[in-house]
C-alpha positions in Angstrom: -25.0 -3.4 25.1 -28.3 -3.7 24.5 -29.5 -4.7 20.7 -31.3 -1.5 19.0 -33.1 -1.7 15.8 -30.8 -0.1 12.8 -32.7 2.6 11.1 -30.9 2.6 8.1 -30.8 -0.8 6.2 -27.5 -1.9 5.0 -28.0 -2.2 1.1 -26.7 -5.4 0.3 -25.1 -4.7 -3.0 -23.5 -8.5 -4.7 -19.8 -7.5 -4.7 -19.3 -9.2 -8.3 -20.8 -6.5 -10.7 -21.0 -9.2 -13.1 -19.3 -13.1 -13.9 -18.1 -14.5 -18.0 -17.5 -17.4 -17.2 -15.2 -18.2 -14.5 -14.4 -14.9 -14.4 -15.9 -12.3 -11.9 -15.7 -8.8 -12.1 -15.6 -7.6 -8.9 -16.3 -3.6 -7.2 -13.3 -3.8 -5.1 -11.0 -4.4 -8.0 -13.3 -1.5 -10.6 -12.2 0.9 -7.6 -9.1 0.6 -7.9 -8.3 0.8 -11.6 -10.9 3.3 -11.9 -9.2 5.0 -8.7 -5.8 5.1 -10.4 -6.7 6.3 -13.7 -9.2 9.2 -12.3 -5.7 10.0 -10.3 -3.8 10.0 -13.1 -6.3 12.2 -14.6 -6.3 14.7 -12.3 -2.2 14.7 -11.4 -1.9 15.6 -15.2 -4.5 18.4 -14.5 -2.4 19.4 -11.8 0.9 19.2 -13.7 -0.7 20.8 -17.2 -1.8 23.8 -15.3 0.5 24.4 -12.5 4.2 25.0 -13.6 6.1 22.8 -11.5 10.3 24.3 -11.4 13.0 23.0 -9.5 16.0 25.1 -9.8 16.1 26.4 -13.2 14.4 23.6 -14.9 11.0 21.6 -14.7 10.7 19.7 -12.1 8.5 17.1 -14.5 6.5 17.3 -17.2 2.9 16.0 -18.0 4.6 12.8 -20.3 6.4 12.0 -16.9 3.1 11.5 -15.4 1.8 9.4 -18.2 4.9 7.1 -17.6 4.7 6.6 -14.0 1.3 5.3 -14.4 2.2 1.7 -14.8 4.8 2.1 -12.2 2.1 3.9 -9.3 0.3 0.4 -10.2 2.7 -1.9 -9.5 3.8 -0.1 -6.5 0.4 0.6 -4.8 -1.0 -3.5 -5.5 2.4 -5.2 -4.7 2.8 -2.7 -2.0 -0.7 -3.0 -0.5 -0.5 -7.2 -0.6 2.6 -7.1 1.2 1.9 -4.9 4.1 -1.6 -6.8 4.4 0.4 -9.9 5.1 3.0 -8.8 6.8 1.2 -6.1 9.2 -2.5 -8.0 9.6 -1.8 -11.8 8.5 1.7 -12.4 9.3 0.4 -16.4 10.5 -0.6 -17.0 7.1 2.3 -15.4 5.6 4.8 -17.5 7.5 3.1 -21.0 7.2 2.6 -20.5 3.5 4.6 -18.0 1.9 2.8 -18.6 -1.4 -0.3 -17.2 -0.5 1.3 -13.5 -0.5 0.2 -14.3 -4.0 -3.7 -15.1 -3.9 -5.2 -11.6 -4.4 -8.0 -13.3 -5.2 -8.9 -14.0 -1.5 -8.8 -10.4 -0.5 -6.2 -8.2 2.1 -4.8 -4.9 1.1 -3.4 -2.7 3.2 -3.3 1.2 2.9 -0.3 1.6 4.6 1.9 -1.1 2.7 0.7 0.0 -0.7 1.6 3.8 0.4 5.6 2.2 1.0 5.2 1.0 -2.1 4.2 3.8 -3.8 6.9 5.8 -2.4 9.6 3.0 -3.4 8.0 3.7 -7.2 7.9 7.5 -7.0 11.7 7.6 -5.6 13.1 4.9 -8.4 11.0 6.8 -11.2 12.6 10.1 -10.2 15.7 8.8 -10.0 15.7 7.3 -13.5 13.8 10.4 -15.4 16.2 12.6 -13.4 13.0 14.6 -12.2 11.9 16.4 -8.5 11.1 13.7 -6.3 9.0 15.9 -4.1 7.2 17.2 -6.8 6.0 14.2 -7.9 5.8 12.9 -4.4 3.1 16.4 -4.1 1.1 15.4 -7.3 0.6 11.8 -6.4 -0.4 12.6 -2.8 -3.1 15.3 -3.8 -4.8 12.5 -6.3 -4.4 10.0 -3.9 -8.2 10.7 -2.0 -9.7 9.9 -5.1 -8.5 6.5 -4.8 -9.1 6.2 -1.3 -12.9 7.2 -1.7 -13.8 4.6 -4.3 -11.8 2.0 -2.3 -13.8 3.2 1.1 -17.0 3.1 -0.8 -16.2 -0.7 -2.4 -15.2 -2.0 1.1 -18.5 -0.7 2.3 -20.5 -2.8 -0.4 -18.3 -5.9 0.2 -19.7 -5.4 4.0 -16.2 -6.1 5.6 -14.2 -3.7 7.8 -17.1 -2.5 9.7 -17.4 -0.4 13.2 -18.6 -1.4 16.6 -21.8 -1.7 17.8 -23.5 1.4 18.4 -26.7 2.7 18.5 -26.7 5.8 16.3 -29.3 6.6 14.5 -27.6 5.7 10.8 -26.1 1.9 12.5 -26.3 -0.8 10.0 -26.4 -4.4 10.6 -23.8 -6.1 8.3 -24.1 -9.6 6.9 -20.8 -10.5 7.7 -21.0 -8.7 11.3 -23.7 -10.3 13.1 -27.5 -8.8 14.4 -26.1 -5.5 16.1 -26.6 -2.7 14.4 -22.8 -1.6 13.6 -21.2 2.4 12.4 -20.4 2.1 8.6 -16.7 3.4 9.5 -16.2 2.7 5.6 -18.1 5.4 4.6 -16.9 7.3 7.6 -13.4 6.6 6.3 -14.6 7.7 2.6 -15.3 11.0 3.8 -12.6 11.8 5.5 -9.7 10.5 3.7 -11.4 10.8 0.4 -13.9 13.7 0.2 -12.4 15.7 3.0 -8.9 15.3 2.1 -8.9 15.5 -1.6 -10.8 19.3 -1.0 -8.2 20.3 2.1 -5.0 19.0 -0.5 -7.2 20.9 -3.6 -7.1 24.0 -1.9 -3.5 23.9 -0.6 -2.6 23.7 -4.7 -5.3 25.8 -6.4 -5.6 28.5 -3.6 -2.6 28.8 -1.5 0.1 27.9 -4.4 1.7 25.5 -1.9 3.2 23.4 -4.7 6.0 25.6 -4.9 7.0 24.5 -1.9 8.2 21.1 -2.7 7.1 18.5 0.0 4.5 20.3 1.6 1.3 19.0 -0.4 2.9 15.5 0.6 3.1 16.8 4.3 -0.6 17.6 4.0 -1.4 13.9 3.1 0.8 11.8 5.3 -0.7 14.2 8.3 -4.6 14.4 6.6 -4.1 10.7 6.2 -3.1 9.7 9.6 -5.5 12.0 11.4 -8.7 10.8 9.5 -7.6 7.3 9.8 -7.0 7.8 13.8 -10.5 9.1 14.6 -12.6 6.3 12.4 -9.9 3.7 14.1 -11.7 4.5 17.5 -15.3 3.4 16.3 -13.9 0.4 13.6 -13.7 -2.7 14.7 -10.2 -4.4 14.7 -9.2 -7.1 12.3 -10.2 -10.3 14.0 -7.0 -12.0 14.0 -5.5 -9.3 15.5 -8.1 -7.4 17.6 -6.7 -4.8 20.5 -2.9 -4.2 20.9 -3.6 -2.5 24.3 -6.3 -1.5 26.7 -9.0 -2.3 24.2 -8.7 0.9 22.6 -4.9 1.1 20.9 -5.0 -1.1 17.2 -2.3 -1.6 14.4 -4.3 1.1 12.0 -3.7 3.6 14.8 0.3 2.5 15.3 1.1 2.3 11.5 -0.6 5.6 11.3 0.8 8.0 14.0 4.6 7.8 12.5 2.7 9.3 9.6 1.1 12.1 11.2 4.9 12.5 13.1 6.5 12.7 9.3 3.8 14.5 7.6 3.7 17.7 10.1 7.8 17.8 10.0 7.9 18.0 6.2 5.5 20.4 6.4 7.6 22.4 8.7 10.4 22.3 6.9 9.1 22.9 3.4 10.3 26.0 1.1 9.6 27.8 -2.2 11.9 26.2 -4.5 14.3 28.3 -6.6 13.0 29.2 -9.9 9.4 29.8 -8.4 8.8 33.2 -7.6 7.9 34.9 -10.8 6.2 31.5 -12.4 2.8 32.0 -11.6 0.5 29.1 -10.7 
């Protein structure tokens, strides 16, 4: 392919927002505690103004949310560390098992943190006693606002760029040599942030879906997997992976397509709980 000339220039933004010390302060790790907590503030919108039944009883309650805060963290960085490793740098993982530890060098994966997630949200339930696919649906319509900011800070780290291409907005990356490349991060910020966060919005606000416990979470796992499939065609594999088959099949498309599989069944087979009829929102 011959080398075109990007028209828009990649910004070069310094990934540490600032350094005390020996500590750095860095925009991939502000994305995703200010991901979590705008989350959290918007599931408690959710919860506060929707009235969430399960039978004849709330199916959880707004102080349920706050507690599962610190529990959604734990799930979605231990989660995301340990798919990275064992999905995309299972070499590293097996010569030194020690280094599933070092955060600090980087690798999270979406789909690992999402297990974990769900390992939280079913134990939580379980202990509080509480709808597990209602908090499964609150969790899963704040997701996207995670996912953007996470998009956006991959984008100013410059890492998990697309092929080469010669579309008008191509950037050339630092970290991905002199052809001009699609920013699939930002591609992947608007669709499974921006795009999904509306479509799950107006499944809740509009068509009342959450009294059909499971199907806001259907929504996701099948918004998710179908965003993440399309930008999967133009992003450029991980390195130490690269093609899985007929330079066009990767492990993003794989670990995503059981999702779009389990997300349209559970949307198929979601109903109004008991209890909701007369609630209102």
């Amino acid at each position: 392919m011959e080398t075109v000339q990007a028209v828009l220039p990649y910004p070069n933004i310094d990934p540490v927002i600032f350094s005390i010390g020996p500590v750095a302060i860095h925009w991939y790790g502000l994305a995703y505690v200010v991901g979590i907590l705008l989350g959290w503030r918007y599931a408690r919108k959710v919860v506060s103004t929707n009235r969430l039944w399960a039978g004849d009883r709330p199916a959880m309650t707004v102080t349920d949310l706050d507690d599962f805060l610190l529990w959604a963290a734990v799930g979605i960085v231990a989660g995301g560390r340990v798919g990275y490793m064992l999905f995309y740098d299972w070499p590293t993982f097996a010569a030194n098992p020690l280094s599933i530890l070092e955060v600090w060098n980087g690798g999270m994966s979406f789909h690992g943190g999402l297990l974990g997630t769900i390992l939280a949200m079913f134990l939580f339930a379980r202990v509080r006693r509480i709808s597990t696919w209602s908090l499964f649906d609150v969790v899963a319509a704040s997701t996207p606002l995670g996912l953007l900011l996470g998009r956006i800070a991959n984008f100013i780290n410059g890492e998990l760029w697309g092929k080469t291409t010669d579309v008008p907005w191509a950037m050339v990356f630092p970290t991905g040599g002199p052809e001009p490349r699609h920013p699939s991060q930002l591609y992947e910020a608007f669709l499974e942030g921006l795009v999904l966060f509306t479509l799950l919005a107006f499944l809740i606000w509009r068509m009342g879906k959450l009294k059909s416990p499971g199907f806001v979470s259907g929504a996701f796992l099948a918004g998710y997997a179908v965003s993440r499939i399309l930008v999967e065609f133009v992003r450029q594999p991980d390195v130490q992976i690269g093609y899985l088959y007929g330079g066009w099949l990767t492990m993003g498309m794989i670990l995503s397509s059981p999702m779009l599989v389990l997300g349209l069944l559970v949307m198929a087979i979601a109903r109004p709980a008991a209890g909701t009829a007369d609630t209102g929102k």
